[in-house]
KEVO-143448 format. One record per residue: y negated, x, z of N, C-alpha, C, O in turn. Coordinates in steps of 0.2 Angstrom, whole numbers, padded with zeros to 4 digits, always signed. Each point is the difference from the previous one (the first is absolute). Example, Ala and Ser with C-alpha at 12.3 -4.5 7.8 and 13.67 -1.06 7.14 Angstrom:
% KEVO-143448
+0028+0066+0039-0006-0004+0000-0006+0004+0000+0001+0005+0003-0006-0007-0007-0006+0004+0001-0005-0004+0003-0006+0003+0001
This chain:
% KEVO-143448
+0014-0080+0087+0007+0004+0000-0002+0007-0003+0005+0004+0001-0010-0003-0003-0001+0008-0004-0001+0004+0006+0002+0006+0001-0005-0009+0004-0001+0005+0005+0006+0001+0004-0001+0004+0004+0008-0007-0005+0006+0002+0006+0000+0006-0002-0003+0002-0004+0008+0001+0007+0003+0009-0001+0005-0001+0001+0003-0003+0005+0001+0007-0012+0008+0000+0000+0004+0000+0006-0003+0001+0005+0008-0002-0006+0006+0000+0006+0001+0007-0001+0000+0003-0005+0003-0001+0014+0002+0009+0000+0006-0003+0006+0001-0005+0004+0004+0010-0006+0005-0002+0005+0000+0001+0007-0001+0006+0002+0002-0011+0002-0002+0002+0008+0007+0004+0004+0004+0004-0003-0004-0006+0011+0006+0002+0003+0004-0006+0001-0002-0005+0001+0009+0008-0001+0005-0004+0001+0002-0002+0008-0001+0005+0004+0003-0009-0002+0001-0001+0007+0007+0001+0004+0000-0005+0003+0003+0007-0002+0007+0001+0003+0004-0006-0002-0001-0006+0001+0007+0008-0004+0008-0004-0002-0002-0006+0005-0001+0001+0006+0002-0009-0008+0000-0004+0004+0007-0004+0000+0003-0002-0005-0001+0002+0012+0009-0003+0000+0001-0005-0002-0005-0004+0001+0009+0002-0003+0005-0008+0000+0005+0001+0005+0003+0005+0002-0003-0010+0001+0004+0000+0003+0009-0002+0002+0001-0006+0001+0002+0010-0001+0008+0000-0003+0004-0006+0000+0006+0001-0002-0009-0005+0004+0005-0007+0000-0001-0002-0008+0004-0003-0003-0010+0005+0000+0000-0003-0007+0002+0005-0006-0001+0006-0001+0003-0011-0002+0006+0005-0004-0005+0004-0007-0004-0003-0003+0006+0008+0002-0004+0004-0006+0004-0002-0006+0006-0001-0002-0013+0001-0002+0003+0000-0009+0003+0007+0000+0000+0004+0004+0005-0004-0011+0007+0005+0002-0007+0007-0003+0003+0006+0002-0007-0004-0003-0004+0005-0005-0005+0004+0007-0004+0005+0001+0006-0008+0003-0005+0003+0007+0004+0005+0000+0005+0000-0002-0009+0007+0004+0004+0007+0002+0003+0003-0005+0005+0004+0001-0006-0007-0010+0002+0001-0004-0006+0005-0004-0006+0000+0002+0008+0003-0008-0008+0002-0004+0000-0005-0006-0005+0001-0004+0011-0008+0003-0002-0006-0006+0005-0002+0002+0005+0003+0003-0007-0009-0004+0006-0006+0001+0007+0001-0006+0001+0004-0005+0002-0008+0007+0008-0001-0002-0004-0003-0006-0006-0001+0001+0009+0000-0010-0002-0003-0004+0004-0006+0000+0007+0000-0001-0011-0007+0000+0003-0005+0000+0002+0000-0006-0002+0002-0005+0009-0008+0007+0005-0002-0007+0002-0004+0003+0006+0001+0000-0009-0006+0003+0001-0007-0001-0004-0006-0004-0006+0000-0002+0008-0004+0001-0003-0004-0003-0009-0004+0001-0002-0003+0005-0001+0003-0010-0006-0003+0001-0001-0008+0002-0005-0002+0003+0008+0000-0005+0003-0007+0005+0003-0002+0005+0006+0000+0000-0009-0003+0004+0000+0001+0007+0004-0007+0002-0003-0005-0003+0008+0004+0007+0004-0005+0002-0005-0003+0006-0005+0003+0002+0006-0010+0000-0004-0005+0004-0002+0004+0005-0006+0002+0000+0011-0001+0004+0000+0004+0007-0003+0007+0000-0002+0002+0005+0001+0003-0011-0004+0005+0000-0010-0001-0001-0004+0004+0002+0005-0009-0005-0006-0003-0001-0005-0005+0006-0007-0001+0000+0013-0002+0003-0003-0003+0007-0002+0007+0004-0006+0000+0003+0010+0006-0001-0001+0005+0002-0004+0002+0002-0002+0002+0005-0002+0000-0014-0006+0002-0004-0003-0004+0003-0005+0003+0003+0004-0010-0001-0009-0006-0001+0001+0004+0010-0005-0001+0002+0010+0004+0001-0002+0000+0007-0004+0009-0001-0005+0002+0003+0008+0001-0006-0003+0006-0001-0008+0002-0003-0004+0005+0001+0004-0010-0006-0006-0004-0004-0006-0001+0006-0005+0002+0002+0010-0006+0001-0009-0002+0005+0001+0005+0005-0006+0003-0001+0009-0001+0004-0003+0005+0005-0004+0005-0003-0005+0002+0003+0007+0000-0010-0005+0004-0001-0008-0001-0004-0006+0003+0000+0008-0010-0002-0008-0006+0000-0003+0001+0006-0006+0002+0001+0011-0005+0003-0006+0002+0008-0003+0004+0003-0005+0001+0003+0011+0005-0005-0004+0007+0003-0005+0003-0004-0005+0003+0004+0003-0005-0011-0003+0004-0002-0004-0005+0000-0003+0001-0006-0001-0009+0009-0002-0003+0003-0006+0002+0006-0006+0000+0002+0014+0001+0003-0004+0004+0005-0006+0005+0002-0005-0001+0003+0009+0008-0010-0003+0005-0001-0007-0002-0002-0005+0003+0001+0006-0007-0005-0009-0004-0007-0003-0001+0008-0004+0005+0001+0004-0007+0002-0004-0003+0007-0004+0004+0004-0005-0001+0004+0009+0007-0006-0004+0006+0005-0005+0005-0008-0003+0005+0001+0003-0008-0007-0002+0003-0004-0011+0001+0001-0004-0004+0001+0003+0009+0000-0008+0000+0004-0004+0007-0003+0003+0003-0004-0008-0002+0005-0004+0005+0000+0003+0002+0006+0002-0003+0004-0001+0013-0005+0002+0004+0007+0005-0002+0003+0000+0002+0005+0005-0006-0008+0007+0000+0001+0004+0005-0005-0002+0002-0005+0008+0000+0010+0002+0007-0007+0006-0003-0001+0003-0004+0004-0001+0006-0012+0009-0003-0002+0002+0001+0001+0004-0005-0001-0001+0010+0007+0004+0001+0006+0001-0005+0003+0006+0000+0001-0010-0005+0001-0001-0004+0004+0003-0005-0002+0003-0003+0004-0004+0000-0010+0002-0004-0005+0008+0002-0001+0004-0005+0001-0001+0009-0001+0006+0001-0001+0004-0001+0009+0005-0002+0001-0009+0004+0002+0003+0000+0009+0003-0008-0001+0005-0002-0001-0012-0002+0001+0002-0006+0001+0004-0003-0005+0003-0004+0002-0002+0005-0008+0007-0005-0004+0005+0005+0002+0006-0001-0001-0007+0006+0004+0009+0004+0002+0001-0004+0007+0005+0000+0004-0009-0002-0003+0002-0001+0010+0002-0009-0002+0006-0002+0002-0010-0001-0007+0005-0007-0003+0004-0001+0000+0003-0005+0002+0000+0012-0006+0006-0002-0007+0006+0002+0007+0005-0004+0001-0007+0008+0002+0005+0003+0005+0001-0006+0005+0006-0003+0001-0012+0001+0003+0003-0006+0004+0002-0007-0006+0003-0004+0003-0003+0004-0006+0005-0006-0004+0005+0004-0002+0000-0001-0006+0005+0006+0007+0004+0001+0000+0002+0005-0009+0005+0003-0002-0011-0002-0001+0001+0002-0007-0004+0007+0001-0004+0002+0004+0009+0002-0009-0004+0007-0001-0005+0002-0006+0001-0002-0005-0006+0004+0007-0005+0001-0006+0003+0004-0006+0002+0006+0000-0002-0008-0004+0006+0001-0008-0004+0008-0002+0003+0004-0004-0010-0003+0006-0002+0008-0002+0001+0004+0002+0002+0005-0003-0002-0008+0011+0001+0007+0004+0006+0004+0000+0005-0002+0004-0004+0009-0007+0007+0004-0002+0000-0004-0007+0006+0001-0001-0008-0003-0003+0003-0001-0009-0003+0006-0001-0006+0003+0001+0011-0001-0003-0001+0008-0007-0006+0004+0008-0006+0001-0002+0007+0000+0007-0004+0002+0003-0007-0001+0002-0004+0003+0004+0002-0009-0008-0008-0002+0005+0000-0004+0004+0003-0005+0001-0007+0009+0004-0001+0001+0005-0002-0005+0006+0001+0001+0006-0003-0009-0008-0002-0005+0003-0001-0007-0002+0002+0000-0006-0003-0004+0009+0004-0006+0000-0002-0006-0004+0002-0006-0001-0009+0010-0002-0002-0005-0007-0004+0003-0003-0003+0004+0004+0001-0003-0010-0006+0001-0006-0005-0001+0001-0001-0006+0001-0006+0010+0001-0006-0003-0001-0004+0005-0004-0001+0006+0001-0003-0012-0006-0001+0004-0006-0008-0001+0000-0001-0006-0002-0004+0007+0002-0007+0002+0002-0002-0001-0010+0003+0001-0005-0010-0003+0007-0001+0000-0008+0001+0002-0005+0003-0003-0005-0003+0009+0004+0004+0005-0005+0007+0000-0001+0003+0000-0005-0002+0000+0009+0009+0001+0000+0005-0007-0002+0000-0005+0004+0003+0006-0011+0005-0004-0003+0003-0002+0006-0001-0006+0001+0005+0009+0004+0007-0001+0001+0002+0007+0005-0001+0006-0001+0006-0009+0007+0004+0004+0004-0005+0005+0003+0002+0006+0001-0008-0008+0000-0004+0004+0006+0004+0001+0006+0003-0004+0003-0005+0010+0000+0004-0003+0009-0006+0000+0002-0006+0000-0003+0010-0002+0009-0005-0002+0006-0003+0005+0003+0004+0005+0000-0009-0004+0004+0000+0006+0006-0006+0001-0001-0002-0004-0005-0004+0009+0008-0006+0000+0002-0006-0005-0002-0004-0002+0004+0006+0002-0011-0008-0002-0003-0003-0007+0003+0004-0004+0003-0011+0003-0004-0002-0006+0005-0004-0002-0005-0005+0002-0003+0008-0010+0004-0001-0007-0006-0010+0001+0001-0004+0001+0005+0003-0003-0012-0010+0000+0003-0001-0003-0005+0004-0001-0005-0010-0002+0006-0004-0006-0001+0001-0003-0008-0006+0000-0002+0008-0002-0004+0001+0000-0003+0007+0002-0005+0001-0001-0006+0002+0004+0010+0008+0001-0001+0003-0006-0005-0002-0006-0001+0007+0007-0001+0007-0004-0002+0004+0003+0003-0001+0005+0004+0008-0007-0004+0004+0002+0002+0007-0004+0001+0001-0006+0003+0003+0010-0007+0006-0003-0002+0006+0001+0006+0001+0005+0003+0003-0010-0001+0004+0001+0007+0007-0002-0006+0000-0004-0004+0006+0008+0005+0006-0002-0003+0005+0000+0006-0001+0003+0005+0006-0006-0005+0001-0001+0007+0008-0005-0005+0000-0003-0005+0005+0006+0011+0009-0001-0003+0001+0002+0006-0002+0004+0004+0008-0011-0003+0003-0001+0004+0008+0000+0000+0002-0005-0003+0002+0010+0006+0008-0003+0000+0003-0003+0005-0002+0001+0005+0006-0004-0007+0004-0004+0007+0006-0004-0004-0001-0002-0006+0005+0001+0009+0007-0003-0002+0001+0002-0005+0001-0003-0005-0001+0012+0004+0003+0003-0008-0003-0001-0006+0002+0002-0005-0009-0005+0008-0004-0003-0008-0009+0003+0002-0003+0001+0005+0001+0000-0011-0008+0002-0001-0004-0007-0002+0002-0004-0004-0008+0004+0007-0007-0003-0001-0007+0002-0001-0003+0002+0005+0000-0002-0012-0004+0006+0000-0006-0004-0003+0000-0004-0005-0007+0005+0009-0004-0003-0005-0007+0002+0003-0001+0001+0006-0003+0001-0011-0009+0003+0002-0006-0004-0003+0000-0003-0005-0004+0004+0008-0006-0001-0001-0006+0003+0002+0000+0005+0004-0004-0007-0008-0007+0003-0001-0006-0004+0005-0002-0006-0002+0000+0009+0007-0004-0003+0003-0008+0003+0002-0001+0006-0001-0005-0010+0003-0006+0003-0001+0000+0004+0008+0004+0000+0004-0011+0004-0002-0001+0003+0004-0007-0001+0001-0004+0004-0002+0003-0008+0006-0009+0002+0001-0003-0004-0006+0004-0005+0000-0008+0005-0003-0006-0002-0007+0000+0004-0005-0003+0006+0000+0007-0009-0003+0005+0003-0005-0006-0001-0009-0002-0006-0003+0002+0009+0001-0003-0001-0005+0001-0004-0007+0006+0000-0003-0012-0005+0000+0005-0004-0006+0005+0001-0005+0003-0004-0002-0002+0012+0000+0003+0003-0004+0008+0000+0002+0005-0003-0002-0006+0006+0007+0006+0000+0004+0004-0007+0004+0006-0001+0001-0010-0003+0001+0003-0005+0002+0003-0004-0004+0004-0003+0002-0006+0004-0010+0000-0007-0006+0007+0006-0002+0005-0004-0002-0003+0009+0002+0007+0004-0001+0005-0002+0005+0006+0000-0002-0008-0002+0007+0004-0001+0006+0003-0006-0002+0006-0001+0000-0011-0004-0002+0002-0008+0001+0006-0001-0007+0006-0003-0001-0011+0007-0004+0004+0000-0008+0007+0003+0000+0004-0003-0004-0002+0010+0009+0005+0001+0001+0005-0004+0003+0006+0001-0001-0010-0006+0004+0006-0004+0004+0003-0008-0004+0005-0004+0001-0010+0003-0005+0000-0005-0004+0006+0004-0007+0005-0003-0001-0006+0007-0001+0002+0004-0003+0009-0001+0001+0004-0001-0004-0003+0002+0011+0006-0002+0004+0002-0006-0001+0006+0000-0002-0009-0006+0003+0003-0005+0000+0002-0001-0006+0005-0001-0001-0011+0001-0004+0002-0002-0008+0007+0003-0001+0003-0004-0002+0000+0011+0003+0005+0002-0001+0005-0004+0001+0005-0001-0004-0005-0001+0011+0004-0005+0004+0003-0005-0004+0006+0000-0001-0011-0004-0001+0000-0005-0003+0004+0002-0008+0002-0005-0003-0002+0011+0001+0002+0000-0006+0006+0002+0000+0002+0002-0005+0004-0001+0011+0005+0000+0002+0005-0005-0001+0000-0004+0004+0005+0005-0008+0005-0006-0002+0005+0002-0004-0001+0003-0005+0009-0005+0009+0005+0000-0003+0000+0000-0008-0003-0005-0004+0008+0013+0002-0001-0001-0009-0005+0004-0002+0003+0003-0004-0011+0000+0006-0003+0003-0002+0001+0006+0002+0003+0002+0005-0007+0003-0011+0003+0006+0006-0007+0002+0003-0006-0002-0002+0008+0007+0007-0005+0005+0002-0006+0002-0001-0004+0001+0004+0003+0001-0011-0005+0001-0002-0008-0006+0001-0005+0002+0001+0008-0008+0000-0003-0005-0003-0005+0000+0007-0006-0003-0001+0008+0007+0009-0005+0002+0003-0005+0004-0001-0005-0001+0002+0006+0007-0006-0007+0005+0001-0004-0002-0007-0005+0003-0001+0008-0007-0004-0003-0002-0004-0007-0005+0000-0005+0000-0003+0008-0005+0009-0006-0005+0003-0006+0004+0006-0006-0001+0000+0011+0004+0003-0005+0006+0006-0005+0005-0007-0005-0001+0002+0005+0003-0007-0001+0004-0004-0006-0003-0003-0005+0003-0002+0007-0011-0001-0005-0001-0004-0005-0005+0005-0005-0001-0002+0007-0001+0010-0005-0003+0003-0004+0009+0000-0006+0000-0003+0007+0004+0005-0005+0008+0001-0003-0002-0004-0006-0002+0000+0010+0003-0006-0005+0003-0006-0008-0003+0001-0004+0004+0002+0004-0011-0003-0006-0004+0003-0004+0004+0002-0006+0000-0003+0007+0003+0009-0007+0002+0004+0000+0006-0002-0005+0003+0001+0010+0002-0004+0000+0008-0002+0003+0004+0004+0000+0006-0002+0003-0008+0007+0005+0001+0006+0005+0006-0005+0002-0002-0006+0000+0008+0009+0005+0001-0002+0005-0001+0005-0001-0002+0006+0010+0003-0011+0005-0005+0004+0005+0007+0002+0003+0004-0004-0003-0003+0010+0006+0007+0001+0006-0003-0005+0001-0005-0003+0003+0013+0003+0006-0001-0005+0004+0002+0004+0004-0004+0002-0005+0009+0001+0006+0006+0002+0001-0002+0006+0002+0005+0003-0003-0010+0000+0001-0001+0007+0004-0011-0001-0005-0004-0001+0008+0003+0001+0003-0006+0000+0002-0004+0005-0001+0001+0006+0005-0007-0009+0002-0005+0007+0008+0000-0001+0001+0002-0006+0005-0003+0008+0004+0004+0001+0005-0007+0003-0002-0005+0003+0009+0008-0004+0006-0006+0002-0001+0001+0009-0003+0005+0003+0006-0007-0001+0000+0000+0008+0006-0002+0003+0002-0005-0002+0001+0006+0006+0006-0004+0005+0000+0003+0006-0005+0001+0004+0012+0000-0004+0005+0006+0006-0006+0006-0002-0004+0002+0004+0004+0000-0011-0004+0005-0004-0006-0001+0000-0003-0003-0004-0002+0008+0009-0007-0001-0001-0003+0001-0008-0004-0004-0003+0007+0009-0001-0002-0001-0007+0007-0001-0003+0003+0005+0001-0001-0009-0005+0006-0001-0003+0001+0003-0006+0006-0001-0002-0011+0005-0001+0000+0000-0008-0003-0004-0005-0003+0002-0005+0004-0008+0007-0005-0006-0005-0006+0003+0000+0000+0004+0005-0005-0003-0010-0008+0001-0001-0002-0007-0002+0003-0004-0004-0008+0002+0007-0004-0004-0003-0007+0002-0001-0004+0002+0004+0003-0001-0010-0008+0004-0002-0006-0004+0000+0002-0006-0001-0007+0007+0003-0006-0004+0000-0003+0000-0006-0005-0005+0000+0007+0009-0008-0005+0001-0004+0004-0004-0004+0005-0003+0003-0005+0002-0010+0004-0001-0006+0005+0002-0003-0001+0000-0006+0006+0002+0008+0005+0004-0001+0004-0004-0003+0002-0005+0002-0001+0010-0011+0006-0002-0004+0009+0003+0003+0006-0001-0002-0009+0005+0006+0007+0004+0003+0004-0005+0005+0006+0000-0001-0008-0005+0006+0001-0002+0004+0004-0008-0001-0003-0006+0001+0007+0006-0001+0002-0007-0005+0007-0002+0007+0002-0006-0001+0000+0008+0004+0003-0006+0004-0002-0005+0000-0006-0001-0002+0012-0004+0003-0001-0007+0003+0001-0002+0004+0006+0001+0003-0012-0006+0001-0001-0001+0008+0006-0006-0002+0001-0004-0005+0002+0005+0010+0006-0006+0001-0001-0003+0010-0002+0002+0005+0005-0010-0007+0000+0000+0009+0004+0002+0004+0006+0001+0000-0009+0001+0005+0000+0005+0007+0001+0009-0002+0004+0003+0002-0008-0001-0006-0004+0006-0002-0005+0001+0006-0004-0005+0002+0004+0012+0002-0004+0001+0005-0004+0004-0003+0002+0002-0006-0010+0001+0007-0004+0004-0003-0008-0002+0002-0002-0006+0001-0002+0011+0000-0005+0000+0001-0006+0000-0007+0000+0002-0005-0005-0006+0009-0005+0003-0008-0007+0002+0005-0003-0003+0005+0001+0009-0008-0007+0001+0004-0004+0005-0004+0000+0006+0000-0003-0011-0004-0005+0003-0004-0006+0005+0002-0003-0001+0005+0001+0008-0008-0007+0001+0005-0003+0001-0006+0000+0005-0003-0004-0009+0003-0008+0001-0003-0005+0005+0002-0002+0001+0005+0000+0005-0011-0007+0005+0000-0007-0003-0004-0001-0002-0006-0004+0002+0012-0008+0002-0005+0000+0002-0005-0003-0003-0005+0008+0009+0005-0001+0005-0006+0006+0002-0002+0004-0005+0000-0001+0012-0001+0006+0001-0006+0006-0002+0006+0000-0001+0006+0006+0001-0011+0007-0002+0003+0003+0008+0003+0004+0001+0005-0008+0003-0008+0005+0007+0003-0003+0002+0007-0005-0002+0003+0012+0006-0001-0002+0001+0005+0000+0008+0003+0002+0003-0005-0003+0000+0011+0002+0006+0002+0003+0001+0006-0003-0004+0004+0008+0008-0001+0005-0002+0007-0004+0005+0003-0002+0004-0003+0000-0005+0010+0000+0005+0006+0004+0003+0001+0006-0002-0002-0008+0010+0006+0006+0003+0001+0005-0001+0004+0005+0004+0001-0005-0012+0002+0007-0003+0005+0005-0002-0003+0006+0000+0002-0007+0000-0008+0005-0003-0005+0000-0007+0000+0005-0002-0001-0009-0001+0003-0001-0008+0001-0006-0005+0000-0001-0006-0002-0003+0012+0004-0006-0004-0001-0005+0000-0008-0004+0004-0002+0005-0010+0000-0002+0000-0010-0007-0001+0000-0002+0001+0006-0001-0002-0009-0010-0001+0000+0000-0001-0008+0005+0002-0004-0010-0004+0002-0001-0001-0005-0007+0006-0003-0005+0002+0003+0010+0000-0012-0004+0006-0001-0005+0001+0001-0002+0005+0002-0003-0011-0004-0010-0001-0001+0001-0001+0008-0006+0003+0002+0010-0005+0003-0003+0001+0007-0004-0006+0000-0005+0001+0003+0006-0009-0007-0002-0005+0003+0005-0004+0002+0006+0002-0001-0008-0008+0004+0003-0001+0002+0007-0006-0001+0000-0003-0006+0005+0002+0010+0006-0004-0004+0001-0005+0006-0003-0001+0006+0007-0003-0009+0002-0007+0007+0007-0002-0004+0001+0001-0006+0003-0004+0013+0005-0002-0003+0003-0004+0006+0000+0001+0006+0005-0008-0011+0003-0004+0005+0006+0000-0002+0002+0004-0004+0005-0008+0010+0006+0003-0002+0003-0006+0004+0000-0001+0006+0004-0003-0011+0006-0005+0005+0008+0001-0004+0002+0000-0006+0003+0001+0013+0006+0000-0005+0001-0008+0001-0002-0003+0004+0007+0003-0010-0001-0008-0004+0010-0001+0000+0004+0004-0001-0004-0010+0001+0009+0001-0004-0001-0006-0005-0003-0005+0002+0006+0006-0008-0002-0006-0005+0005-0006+0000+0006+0001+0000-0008-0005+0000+0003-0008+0001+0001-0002-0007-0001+0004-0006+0004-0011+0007+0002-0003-0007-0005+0000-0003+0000+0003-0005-0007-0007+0007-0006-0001-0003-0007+0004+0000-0006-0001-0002+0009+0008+0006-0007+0004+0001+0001+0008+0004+0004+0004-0002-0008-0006+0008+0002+0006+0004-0001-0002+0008-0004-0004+0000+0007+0006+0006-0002-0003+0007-0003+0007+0000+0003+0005-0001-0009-0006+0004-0001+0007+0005+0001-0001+0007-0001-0005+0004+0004+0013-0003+0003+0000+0006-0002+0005+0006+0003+0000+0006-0006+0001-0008-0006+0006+0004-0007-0005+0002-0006+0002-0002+0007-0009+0005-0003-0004+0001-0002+0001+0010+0004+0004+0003-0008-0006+0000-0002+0001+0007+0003-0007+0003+0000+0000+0006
């Protein structure tokens, strides 16, 4: 891994259409969405919505993981989950949010979170995070992953696998009655273990009609964070795990984050709705 070279930003590829039969989240051709104020609890029928919005965006960002290779570019990886999400009928939930530019996240070693896509070309060794949201019947599904590229080194592969483990333990500590916190506290103290630092300032988040609801769900320990998960609460949780320190520094897109020391980070992400006895994930393939 000592021998990759940082990430530089590539070229962007030309505006890719949807096409008009499929209906846009209200925040497209907007500079920020509407702020929601509706409720965090989600009725049957919104939530069934969600499990059809849920998979199509499991699949696409499925898809996309398939073409992941040495000398393929992100570009390319973002074409095929847009040509997916489009032919099953759903719009890619990034493209036009708060104005970025394309139709899923892809985040290269270094980079926390909300990389775009466009020039650079995946090599031997790479990580690379695909986040990938899909709308359809009025409703968001949103969820990422960290996948290997090529021969991938032990350091990094064992961050990749602990990030995703990371995730499920979270999962599993999901239950009516508890609050909130009780996820970045489990993600937090599995890191600790290996010395992992745990992002702060980037979270997992309520979800619905509203790609971001307001709800935060934090990855670390947080005494601030004290909701209570109740049943049919929508929200995502997607931890991302660093080599090295939690902080970070933004490129000049206003979106692409990197981590300060410039090692590297992984991260996994399912939105979930809590049941009587746990949580369903719904960002399932």
């Amino acid at each position: 891994m000592s021998g990759q070279s940082l990430l530089v930003p590539g070229e962007l590829s030309p505006h890719r259409s949807v096409p008009g039969s499929i209906r846009r989240p209200e925040y497209v051709g907007k500079p920020a969405p509407t702020p929601y104020s509706g409720p965090e609890v989600q009725d049957s029928d919104t939530i069934e919505r969600m499990r059809i919005a849920g998979r199509i965006a499991a699949r696409a960002m499925e898809e996309a993981a398939k073409h992941i290779a040495p000398g393929v570019t992100t570009d390319e990886l973002d074409r095929v989950a847009h040509e997916y999400m489009c032919d099953h009928g759903a719009y890619p939930s990034t493209l036009g949010y708060r104005g970025f530019p394309k139709s899923l996240c892809s985040s290269v070693n270094e980079v926390i979170c909300h990389g775009i896509p466009d020039s650079t070309v995946l090599k031997d060794g790479d990580i690379v995070n695909l986040d990938v949201t899909a709308y359809i019947h009025g409703v968001h599904g949103d969820n990422n992953a960290t996948y290997l590229c090529g021969d991938v080194d032990e350091e990094s592969r064992l961050l990749v696998e602990r990030t995703r483990e990371s995730l499920n333990r979270a999962i599993k500590a999901v239950k009516p009655g508890r609050q909130v916190n009780i996820i970045g506290r489990v993600i937090e103290s599995y890191a600790k273990r290996f010395g992992y630092g745990v992002v702060r300032d980037f979270t997992g988040h309520g979800i619905n009609s509203s790609f971001h609801s307001g709800l935060i769900i934090p990855h670390y320990d947080s005494p601030h964070h004290t909701t209570v998960m109740q049943p049919g609460m929508t929200f995502t949780i997607e931890p991302m795990l660093t080599l090295g320190t939690h902080e970070y520094d933004m490129w000049d897109d206003g979106w692409t984050v990197v981590t300060k020391d410039r090692k590297r980070t992984a991260q996994f992400e399912h939105t979930l709705v809590v049941t009587e006895t746990g949580a369903e994930i719904l960002t399932l393939p």
